[in-house]
GUFI-543057 format. One record per residue: residue number from 1; residue in one letter; x, z, y of N, C-alpha, C in turn. Coordinates in steps of 0.2 Angstrom, whole numbers, always signed. Example, Ala and Ser with C-alpha at 12.3 -4.5 7.8 and 13.67 -1.06 7.14 Angstrom:
// GUFI-543057
1	a	+66	+39	-28	+62	+39	-22	+66	+39	-16
2	s	+64	+35	-11	+68	+36	-5	+64	+39	+0
// end
This chain:
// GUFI-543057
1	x	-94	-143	+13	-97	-137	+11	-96	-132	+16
2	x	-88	-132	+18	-89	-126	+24	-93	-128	+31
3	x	-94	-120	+33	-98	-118	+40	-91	-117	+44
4	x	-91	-122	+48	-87	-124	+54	-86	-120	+61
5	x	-93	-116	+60	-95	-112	+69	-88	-108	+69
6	x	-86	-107	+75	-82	-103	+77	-83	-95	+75
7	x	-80	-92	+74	-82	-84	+76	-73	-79	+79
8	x	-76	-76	+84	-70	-75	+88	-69	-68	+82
9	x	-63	-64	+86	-60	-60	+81	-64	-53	+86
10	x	-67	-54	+93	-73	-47	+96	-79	-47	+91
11	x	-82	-54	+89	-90	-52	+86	-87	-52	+81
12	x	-82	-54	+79	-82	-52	+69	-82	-44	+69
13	x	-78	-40	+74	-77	-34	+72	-83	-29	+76
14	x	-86	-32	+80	-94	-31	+81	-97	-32	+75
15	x	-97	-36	+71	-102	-35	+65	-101	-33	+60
16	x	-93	-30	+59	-90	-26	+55	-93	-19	+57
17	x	-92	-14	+65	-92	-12	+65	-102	-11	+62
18	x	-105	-16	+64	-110	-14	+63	-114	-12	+55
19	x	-109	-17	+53	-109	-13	+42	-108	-7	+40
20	x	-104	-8	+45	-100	-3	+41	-102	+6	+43
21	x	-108	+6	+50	-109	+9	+52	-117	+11	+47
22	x	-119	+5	+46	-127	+5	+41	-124	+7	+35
23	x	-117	+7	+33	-116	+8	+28	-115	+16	+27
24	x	-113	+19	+31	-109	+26	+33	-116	+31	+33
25	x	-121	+27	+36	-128	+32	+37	-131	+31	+29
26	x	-131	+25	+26	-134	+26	+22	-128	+33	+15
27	x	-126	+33	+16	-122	+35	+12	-121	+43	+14
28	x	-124	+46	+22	-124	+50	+21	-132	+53	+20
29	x	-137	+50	+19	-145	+51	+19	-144	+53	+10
30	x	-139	+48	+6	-139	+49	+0	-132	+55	-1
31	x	-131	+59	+0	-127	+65	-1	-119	+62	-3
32	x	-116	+53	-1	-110	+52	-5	-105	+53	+2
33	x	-102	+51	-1	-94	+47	+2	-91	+43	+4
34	x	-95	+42	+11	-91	+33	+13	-88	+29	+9
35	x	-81	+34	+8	-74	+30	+7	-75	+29	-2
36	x	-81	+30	-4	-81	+28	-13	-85	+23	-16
37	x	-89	+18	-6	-89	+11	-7	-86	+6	-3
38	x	-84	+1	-7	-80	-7	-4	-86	-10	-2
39	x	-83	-12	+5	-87	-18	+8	-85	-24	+6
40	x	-89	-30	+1	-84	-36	-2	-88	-41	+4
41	x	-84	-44	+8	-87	-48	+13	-88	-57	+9
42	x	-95	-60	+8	-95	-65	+7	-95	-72	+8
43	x	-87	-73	+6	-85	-79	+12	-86	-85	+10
44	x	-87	-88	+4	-93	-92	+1	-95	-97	+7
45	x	-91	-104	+6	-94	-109	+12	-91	-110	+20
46	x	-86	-103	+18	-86	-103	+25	-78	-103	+25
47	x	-73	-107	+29	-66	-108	+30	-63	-102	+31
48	x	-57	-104	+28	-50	-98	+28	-50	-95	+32
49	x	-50	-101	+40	-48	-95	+45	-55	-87	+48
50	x	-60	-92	+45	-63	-83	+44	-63	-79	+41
51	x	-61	-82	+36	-57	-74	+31	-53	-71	+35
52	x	-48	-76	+37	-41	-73	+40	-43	-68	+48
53	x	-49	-71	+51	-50	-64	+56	-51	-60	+54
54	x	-56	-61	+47	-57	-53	+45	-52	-48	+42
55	x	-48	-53	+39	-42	-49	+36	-40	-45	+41
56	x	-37	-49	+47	-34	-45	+55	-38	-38	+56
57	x	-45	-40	+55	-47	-32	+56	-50	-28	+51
58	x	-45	-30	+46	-47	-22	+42	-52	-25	+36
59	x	-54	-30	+34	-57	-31	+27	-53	-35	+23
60	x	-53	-31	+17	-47	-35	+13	-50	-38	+7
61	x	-58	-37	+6	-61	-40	+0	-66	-46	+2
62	x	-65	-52	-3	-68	-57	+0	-70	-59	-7
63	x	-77	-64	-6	-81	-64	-13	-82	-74	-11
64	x	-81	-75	-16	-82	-82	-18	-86	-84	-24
65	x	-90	-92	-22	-93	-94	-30	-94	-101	-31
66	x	-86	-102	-28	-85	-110	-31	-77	-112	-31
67	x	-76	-111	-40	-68	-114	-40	-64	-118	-35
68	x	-67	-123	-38	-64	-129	-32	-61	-125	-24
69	x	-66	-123	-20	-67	-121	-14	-62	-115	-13
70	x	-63	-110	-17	-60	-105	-18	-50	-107	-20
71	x	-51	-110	-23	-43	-111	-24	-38	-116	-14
72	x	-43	-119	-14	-41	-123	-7	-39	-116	-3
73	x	-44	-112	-1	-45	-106	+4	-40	-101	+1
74	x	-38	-100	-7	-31	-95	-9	-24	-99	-6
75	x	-23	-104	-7	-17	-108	-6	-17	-109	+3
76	x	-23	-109	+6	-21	-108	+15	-20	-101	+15
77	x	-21	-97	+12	-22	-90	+13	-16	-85	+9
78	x	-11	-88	+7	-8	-87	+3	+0	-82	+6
79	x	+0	-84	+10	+5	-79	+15	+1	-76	+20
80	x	-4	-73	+19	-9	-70	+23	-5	-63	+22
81	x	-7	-58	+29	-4	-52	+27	-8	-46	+32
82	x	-13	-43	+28	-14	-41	+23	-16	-47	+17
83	x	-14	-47	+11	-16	-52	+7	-24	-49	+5
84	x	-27	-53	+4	-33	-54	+3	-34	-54	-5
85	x	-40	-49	-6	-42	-46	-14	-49	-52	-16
86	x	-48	-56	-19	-52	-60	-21	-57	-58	-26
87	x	-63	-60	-25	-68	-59	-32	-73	-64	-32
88	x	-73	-66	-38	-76	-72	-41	-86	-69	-41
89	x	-91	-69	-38	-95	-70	-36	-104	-74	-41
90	x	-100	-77	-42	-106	-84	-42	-107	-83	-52
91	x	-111	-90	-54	-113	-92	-60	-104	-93	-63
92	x	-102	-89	-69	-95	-94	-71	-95	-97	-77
93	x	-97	-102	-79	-95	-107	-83	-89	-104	-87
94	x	-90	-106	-94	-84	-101	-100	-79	-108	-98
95	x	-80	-116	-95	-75	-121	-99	-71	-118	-89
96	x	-73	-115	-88	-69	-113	-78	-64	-107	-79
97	x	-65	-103	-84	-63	-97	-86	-57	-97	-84
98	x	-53	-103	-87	-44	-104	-87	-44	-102	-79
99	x	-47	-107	-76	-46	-106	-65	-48	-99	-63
100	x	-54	-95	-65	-55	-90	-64	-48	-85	-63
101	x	-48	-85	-71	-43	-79	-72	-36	-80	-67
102	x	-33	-87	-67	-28	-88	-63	-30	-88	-55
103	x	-34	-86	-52	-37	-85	-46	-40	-77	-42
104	x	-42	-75	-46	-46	-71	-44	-43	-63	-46
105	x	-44	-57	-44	-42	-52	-46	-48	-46	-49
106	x	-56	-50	-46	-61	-47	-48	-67	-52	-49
107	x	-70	-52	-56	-75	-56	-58	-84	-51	-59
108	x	-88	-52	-55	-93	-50	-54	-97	-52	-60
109	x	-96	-58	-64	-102	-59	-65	-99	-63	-72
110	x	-97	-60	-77	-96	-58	-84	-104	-56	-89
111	x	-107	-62	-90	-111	-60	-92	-112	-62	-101
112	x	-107	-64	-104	-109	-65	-111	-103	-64	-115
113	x	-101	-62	-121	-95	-59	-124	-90	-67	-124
114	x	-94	-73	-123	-90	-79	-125	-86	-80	-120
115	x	-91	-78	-113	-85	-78	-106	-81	-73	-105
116	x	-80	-68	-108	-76	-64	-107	-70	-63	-112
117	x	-72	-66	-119	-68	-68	-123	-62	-74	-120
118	x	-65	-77	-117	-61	-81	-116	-59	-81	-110
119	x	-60	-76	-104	-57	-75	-99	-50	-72	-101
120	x	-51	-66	-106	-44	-60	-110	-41	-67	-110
121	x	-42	-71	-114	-39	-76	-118	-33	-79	-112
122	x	-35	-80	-108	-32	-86	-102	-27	-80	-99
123	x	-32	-74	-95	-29	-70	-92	-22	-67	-95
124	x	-23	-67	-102	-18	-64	-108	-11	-67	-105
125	x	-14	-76	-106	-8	-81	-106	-3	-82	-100
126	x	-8	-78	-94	-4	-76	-87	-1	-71	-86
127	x	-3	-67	-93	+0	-59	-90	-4	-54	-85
128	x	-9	-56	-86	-14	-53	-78	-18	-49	-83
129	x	-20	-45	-79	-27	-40	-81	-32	-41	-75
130	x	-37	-43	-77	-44	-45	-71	-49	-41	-73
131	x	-50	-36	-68	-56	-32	-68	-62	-36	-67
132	x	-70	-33	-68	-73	-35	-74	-79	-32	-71
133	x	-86	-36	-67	-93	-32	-69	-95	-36	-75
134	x	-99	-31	-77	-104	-35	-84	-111	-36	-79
135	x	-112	-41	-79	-117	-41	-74	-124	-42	-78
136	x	-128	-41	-77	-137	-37	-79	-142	-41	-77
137	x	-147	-42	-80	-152	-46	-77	-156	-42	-80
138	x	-158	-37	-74	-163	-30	-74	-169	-33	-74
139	x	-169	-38	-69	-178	-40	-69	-182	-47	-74
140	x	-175	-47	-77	-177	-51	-81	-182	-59	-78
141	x	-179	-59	-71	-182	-66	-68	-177	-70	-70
142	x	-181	-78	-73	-178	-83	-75	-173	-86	-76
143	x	-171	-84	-67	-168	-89	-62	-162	-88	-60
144	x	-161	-81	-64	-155	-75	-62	-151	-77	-67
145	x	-146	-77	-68	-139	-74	-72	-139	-67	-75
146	x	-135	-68	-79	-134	-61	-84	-138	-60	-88
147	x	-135	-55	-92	-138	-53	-101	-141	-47	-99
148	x	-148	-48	-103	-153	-43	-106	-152	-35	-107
149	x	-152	-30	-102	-152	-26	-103	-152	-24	-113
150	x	-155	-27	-115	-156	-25	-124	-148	-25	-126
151	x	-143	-32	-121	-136	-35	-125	-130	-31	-122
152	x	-134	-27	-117	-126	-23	-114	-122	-18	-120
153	x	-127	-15	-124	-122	-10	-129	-116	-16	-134
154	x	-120	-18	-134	-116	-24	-138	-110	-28	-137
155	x	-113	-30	-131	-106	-32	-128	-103	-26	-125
156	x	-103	-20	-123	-97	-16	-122	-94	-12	-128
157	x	-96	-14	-134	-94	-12	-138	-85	-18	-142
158	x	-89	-23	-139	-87	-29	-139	-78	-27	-136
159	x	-79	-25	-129	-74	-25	-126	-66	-21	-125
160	x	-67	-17	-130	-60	-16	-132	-55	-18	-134
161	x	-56	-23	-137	-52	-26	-141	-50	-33	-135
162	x	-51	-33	-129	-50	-38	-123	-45	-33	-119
163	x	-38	-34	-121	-33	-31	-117	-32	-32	-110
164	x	-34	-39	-107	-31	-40	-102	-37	-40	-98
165	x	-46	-36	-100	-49	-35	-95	-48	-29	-93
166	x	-54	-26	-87	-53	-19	-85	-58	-21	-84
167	x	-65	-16	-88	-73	-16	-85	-72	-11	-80
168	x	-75	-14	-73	-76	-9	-68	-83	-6	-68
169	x	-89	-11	-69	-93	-8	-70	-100	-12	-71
170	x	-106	-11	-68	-111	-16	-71	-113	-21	-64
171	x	-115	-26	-63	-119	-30	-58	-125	-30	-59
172	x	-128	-32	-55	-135	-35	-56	-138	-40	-48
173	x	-143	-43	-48	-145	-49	-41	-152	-47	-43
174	x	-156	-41	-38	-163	-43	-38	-165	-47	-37
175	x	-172	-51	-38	-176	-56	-36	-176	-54	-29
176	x	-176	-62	-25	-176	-59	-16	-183	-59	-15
177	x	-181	-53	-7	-188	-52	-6	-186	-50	+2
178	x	-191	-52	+9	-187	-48	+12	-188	-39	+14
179	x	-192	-39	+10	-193	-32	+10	-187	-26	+6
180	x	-182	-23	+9	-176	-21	+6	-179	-16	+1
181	x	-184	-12	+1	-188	-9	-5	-190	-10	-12
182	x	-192	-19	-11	-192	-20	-16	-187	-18	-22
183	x	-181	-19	-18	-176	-20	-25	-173	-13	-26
184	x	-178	-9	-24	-177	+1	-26	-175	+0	-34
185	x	-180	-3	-37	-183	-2	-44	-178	-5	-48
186	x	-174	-11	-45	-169	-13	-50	-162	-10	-50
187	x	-161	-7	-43	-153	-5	-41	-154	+2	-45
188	x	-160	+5	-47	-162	+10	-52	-161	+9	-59
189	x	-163	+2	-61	-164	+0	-66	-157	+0	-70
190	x	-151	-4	-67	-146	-2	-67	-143	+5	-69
191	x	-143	+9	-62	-140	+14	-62	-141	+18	-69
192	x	-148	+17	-71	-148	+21	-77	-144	+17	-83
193	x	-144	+11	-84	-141	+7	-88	-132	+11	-90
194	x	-131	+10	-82	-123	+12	-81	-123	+21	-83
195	x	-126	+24	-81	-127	+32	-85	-126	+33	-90
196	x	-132	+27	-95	-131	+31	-101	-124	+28	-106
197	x	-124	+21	-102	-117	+16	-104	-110	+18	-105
198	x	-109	+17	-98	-102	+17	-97	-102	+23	-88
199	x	-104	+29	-91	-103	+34	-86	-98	+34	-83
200	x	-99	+35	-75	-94	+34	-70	-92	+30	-70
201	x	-94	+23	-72	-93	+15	-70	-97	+13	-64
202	x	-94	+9	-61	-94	+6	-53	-102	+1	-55
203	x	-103	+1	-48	-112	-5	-46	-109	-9	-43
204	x	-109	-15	-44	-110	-19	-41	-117	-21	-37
205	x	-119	-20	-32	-125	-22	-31	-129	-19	-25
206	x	-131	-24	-21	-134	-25	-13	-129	-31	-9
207	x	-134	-33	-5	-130	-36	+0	-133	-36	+7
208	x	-133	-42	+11	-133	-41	+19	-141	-38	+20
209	x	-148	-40	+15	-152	-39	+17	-156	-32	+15
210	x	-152	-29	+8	-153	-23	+4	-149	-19	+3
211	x	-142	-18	+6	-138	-16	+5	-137	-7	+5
212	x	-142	-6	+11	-142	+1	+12	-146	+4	+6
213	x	-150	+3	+3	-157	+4	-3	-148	+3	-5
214	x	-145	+0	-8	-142	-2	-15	-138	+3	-14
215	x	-135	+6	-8	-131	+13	-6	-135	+21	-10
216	x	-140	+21	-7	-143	+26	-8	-145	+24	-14
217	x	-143	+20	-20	-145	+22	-28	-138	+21	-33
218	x	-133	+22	-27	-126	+22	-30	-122	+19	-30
219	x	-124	+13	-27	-118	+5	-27	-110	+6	-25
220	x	-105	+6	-28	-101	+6	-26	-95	+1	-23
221	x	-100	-5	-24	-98	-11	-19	-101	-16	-18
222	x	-104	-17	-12	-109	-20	-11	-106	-28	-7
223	x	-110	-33	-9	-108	-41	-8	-113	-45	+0
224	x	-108	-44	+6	-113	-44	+11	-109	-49	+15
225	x	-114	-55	+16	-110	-63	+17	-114	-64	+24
226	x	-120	-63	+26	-124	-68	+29	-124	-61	+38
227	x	-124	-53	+38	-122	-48	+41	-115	-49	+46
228	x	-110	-52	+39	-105	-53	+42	-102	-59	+46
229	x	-102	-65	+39	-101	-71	+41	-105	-75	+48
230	x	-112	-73	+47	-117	-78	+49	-124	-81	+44
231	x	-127	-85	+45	-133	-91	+42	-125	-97	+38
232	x	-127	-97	+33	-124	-103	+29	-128	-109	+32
233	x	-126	-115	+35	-131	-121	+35	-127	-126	+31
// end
């Protein structure tokens, strides 16, 4: 599954710098704060030693969405320094839950009371507290993950009695387009969600090809793999 190609430790931080730089303008077009979005670099497919360049220069958040993969890549990466802030990404399976919680420090993609139930549960067993999007399926396409804008009050009603989560705030994945405008209307669609919800909770949402759009409608941490990394082949 991993992408093999080399990447020196000059063009990774030319592609950094070049994020981080689209990320700075978009953020001042929209009136914020650089420093009150995380860049999560999407390392998904691709080997530990690219993580470990990025670590060297300055990125400490890496997103993953495959157990298996993801536990190999923590265990080479394990005396890494700066240690590397893992976040769980992808579709999660409630019977995966137990490897989650013992892996990961942030799970994007929480979308139904059974898996998060049973995440507290596992995490409880560890002693760990794992912060937590509820992640949203605004557009309501098929093909997406996440709960019905209708199921969010429900389930965050749900979540106090989960001691060992910490809601950070909502997710959502537009339908792809490559038009970065299209996904105005859903990073919106959210943000309202998150307003009347759980105010001044964190977005999860943009990535390499929408990310600026996802800044300018208030993402506080956007998931950008293909910008950074490369093409997955």
């Amino acid at each position: 599954m991993h992408n093999d190609i080399s990447l020196s430790a000059d063009e990774a931080s030319r592609r950094l710098i070049v994020v981080r730089s689209a990320m700075g303008r978009a953020a001042e077009r929209s009136g914020r704060d650089f420093g009150e979005i995380t860049l999560l670099g999407v390392s998904k497919t691709f080997p530990a030693d690219r993580v470990r360049t990025y670590l060297q220069i300055g990125l400490t958040d890496f997103g993953e969405s495959y157990i298996q993969e993801a536990r190999e890549k923590a265990a080479e990466l394990e005396s890494a320094c700066p240690a590397p802030h893992w976040h769980f990404i992808g579709h999660l399976q409630t019977n995966k839950a137990k490897y989650a919680a013992a892996l990961f420090d942030t799970i994007h993609s929480v979308d139904s009371y059974e898996l998060a139930h049973e995440l507290n549960r596992r995490a409880a067993a560890l002693s760990r507290v794992i912060n937590i999007y509820a992640q949203v399926n605004v557009s309501g396409e098929g093909t997406k993950s996440g709960m019905a804008p209708s199921a969010l009050p429900e389930f965050l009603k749900s979540l106090p009695g989960l001691t060992s989560l910490k809601l950070l705030g909502l997710m959502t994945m537009p339908p792809y387009d490559p038009d970065p405008e299209t996904a105005r209307p859903h990073f919106q669609a959210l943000r309202r969600l998150r307003d009347e919800h759980v105010p001044g909770a964190g977005l999860s949402m943009g990535m390499s090809g929408d990310f600026e759009v996802a800044i300018e409608e208030g993402s506080t941490i956007i998931r950008v793999g293909t910008a950074l990394f490369g093409d997955r082949t």
